[in-house]
Residue frames relative to the residue before (quaternion, step in Angstrom):
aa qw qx qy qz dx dy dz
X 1.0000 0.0000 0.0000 0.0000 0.00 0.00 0.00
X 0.2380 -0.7649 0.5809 0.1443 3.52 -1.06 0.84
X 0.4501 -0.6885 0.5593 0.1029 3.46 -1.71 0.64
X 0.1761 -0.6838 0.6860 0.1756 3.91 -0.72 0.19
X 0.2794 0.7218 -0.6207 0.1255 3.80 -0.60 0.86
X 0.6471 -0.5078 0.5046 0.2622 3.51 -1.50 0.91
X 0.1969 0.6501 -0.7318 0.0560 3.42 -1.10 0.97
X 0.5941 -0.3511 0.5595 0.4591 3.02 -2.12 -0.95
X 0.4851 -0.6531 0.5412 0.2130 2.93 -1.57 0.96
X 0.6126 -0.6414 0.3098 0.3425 3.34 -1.15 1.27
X 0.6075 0.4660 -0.3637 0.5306 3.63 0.74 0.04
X 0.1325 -0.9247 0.3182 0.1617 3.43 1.39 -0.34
X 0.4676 0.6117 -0.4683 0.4334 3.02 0.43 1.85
X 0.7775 -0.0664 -0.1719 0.6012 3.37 0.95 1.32
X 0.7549 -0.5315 0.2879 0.2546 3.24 -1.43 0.94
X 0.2531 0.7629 -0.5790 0.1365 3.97 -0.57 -0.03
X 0.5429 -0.6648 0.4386 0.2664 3.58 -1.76 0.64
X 0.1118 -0.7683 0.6065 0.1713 3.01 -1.01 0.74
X 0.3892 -0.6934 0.5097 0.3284 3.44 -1.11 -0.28
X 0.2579 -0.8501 0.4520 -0.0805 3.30 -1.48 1.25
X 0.4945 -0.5161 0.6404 0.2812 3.61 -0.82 0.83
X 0.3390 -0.7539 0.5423 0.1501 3.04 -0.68 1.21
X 0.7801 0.0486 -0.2209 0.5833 3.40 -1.03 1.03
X 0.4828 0.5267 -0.5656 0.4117 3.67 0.53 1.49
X 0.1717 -0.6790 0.6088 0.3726 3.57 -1.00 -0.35
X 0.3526 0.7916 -0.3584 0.3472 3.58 0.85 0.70
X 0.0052 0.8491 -0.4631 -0.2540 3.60 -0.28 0.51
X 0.6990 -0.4450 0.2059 0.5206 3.72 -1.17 0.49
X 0.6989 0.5072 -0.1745 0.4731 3.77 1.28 -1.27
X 0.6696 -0.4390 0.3620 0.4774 3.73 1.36 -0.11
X 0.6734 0.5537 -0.3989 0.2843 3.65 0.08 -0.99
X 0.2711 -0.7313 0.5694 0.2599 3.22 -0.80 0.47
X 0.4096 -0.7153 0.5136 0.2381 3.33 -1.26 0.90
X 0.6263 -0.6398 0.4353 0.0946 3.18 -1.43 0.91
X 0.4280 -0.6692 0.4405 0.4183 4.34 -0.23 0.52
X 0.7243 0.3967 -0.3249 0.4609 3.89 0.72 -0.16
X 0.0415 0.8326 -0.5253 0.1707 3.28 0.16 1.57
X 0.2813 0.7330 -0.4368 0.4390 3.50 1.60 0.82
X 0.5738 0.5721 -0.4419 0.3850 3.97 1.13 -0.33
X 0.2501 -0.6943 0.6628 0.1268 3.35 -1.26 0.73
X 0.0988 0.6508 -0.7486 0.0789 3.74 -1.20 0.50
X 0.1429 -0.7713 0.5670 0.2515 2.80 -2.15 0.02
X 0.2856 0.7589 -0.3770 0.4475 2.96 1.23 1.45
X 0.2115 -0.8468 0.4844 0.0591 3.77 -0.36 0.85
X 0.3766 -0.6547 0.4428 0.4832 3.99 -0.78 0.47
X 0.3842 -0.6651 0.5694 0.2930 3.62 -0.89 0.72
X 0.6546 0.4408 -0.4381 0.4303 4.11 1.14 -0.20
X 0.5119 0.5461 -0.4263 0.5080 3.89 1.29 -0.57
X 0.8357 0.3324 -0.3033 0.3148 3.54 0.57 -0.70
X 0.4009 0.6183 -0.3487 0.5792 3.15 1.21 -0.11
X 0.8366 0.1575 -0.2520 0.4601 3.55 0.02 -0.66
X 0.5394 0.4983 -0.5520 0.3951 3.80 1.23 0.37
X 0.5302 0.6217 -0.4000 0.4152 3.66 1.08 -1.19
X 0.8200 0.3961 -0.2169 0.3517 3.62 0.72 -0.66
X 0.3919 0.5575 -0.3084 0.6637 3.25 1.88 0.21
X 0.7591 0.3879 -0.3137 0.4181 3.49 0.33 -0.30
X 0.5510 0.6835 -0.2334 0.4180 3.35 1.74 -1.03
X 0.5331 0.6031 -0.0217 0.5929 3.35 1.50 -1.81
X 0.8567 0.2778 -0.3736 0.2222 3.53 -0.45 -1.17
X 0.3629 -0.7934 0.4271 0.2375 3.98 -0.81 0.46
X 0.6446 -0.6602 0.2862 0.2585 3.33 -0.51 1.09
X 0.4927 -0.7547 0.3491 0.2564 3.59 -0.21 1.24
């Protein structure tokens, strides 16, 4: 199961979602996520997605 949580962007100049392993603090692209997950944005990581879009592409029905 995956997570949407607020980090820094990997260039790290402004907030955006990343995606998460649920019950990790890990993001799909590496970044580690920060304790102040109170930021709102509507910007996404374009490497979390990229590598979720391909997890989904890949994964093999159960």
């Amino acid at each position: 199961m995956y997570e949407m949580h607020v980090g820094t962007a990997v260039n790290g100049n402004r907030p955006v979602w990343h995606v998460v392993v649920q019950h990790q603090r890990t993001t799909l692209c590496g970044q580690p996520l920060e304790a102040d997950e109170n930021a709102q944005t509507d910007h996404h990581c374009l490497p979390c997605m990229t590598a979720f879009q391909h997890l989904m592409r890949t994964a093999q029905p159960a």
